[in-house]
Every structure is written in C-alpha cells, then in structure tokens.
LUMVO-98065 format. One record per residue: z, x, y of N, C-alpha, C in turn; residue in three letters; residue number from 1. Coordinates in Angstrom, 3 decimals, always signed. Layout:
% residues N
n.up, n.east, n.north, ca.up, ca.east, ca.north, c.up, c.east, c.north, type, seq
Z, X, Y, Z, X, Y, Z, X, Y, ala, NUM
...
***
This chain:
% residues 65
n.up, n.east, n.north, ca.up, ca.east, ca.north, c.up, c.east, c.north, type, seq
+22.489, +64.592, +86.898, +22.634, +66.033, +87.022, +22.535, +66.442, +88.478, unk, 1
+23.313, +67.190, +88.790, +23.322, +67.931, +90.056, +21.981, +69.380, +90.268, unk, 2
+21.061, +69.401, +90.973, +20.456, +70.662, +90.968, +20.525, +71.132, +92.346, unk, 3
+19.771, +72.135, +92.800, +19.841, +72.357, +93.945, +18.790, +73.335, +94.291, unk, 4
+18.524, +73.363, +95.485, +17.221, +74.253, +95.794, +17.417, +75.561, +96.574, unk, 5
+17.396, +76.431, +96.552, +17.199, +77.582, +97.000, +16.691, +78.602, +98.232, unk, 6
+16.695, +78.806, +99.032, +16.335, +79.250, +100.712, +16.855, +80.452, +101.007, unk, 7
+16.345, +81.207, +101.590, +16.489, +82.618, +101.943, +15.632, +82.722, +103.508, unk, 8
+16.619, +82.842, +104.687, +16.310, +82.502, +106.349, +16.280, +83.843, +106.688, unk, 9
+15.467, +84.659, +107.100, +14.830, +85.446, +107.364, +14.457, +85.063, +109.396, unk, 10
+14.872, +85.686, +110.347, +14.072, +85.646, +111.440, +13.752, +84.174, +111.910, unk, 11
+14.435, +83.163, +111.517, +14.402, +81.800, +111.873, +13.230, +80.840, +110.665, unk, 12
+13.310, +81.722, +110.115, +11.981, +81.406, +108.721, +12.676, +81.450, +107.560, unk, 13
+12.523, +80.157, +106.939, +12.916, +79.941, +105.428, +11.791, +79.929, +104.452, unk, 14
+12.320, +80.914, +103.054, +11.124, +80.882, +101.702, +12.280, +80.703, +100.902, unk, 15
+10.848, +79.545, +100.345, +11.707, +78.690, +98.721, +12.165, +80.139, +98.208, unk, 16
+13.168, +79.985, +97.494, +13.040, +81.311, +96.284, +13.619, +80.785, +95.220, unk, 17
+14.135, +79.773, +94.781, +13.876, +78.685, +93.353, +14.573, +77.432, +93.603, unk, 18
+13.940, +76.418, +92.822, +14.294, +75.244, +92.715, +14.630, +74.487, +91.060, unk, 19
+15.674, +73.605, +91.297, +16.284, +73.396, +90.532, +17.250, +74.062, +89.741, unk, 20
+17.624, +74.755, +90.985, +19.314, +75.521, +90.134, +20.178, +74.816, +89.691, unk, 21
+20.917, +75.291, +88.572, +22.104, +75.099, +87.915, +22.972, +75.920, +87.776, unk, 22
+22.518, +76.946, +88.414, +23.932, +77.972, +88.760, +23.607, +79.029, +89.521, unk, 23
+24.940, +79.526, +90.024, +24.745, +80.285, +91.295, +25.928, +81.524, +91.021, unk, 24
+25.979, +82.610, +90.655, +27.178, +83.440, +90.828, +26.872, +84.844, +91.914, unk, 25
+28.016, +85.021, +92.472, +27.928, +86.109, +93.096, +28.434, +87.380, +92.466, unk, 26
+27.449, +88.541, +93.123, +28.376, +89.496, +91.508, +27.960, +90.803, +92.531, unk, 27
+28.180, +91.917, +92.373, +28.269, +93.005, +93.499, +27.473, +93.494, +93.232, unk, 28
+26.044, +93.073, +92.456, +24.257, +93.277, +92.714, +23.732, +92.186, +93.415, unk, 29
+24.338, +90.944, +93.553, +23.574, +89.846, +94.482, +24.004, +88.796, +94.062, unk, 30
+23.810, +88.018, +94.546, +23.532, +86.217, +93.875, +22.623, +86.124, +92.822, unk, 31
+23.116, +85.461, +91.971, +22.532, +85.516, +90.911, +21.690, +83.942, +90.575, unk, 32
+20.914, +84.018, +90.526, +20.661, +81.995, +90.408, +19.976, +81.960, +88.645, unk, 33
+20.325, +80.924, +88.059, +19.605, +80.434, +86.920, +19.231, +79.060, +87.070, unk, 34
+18.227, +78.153, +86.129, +17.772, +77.360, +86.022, +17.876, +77.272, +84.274, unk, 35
+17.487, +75.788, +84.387, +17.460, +75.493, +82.604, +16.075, +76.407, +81.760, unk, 36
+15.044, +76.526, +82.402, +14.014, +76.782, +82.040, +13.315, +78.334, +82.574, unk, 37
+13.825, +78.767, +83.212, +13.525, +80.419, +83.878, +14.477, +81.071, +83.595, unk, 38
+13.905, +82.586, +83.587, +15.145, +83.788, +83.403, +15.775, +83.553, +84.513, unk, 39
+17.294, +84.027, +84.587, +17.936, +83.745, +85.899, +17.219, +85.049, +87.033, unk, 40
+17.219, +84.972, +87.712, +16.964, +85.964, +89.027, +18.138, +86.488, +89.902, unk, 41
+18.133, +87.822, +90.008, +18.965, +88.008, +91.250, +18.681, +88.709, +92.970, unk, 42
+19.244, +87.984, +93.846, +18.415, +88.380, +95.208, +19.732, +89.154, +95.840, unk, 43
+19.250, +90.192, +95.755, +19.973, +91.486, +96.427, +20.408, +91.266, +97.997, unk, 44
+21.287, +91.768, +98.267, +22.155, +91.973, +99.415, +21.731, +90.649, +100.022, unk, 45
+22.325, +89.711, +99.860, +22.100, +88.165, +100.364, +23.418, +87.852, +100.677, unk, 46
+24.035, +86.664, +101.742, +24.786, +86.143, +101.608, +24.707, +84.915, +101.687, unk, 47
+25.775, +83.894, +101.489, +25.597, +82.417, +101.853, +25.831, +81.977, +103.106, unk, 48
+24.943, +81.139, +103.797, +25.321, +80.756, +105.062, +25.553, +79.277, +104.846, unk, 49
+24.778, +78.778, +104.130, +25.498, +77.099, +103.697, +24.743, +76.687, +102.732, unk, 50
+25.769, +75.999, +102.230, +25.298, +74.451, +101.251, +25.537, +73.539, +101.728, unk, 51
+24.104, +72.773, +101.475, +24.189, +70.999, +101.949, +24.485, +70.409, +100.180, unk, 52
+25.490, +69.848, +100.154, +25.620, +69.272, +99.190, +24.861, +67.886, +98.701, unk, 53
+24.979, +67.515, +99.885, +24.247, +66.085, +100.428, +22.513, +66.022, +100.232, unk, 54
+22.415, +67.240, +100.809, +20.926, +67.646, +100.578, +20.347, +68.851, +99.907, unk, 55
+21.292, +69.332, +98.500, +20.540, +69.568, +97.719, +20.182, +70.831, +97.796, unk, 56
+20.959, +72.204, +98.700, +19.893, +72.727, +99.314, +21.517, +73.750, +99.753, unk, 57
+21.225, +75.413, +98.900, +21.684, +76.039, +99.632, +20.799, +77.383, +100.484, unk, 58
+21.165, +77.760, +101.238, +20.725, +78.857, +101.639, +21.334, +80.126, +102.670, unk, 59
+20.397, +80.849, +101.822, +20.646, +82.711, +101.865, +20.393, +83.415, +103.222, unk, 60
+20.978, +83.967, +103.799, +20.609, +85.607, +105.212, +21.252, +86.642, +104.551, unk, 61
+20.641, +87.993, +104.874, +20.997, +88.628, +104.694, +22.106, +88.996, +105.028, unk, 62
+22.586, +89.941, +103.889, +23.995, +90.294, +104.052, +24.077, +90.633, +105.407, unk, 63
+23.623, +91.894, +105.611, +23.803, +92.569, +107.314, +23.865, +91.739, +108.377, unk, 64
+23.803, +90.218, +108.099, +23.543, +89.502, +109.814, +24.779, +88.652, +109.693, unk, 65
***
C-alpha cells in the first residue's frame, strides 16, 4: 500500500497534520485528506508545494505565498 504523510510549512516550520493518508482531494473549501481509520479532515486555504513520492511525504503553504 502506498500512504503518505502530511506537512503544512508555515515560516520555514513544518507541523505533522496527518499521517497515513490515502487520499487527498482538492475542492474550493481546501484539501481534503482521509485515512482508513479517521474522519477525513479539511485544511483551508492551503496549497501544494510538493510531493516526495519517494519519501512519502506531501506538503502544504499557504495559499497566499
């Protein structure tokens, strides 16, 4: 199985904000993330700055930057 972990970079500072995703949609309230076992969550005005595929690991800045 593929999962992936979650990051939100803030000011040169990254916070977990979930691990072990299995899905990711973007929708015009936010990114939306779910897992097998948690309600999905959504993190408002975020965008993507990258996925490491390799490592498992995408992460979020805010929209505005």
């Amino acid at each position: 199985m593929c999962q992936i972990n979650v990051v939100v970079e803030r000011e040169g500072e990254q916070e977990a904000v979930m691990e072990a995703v299995t899905g990711l949609e973007m929708t015009d309230k936010g990114i939306v993330l779910s897992t097998f076992f948690e309600e999905p969550i959504t993190i408002p005005d975020v965008r993507i700055k990258e996925i490491n595929f390799l490592g498992g690991s995408v992460i979020l800045v805010p929209a505005s930057t």
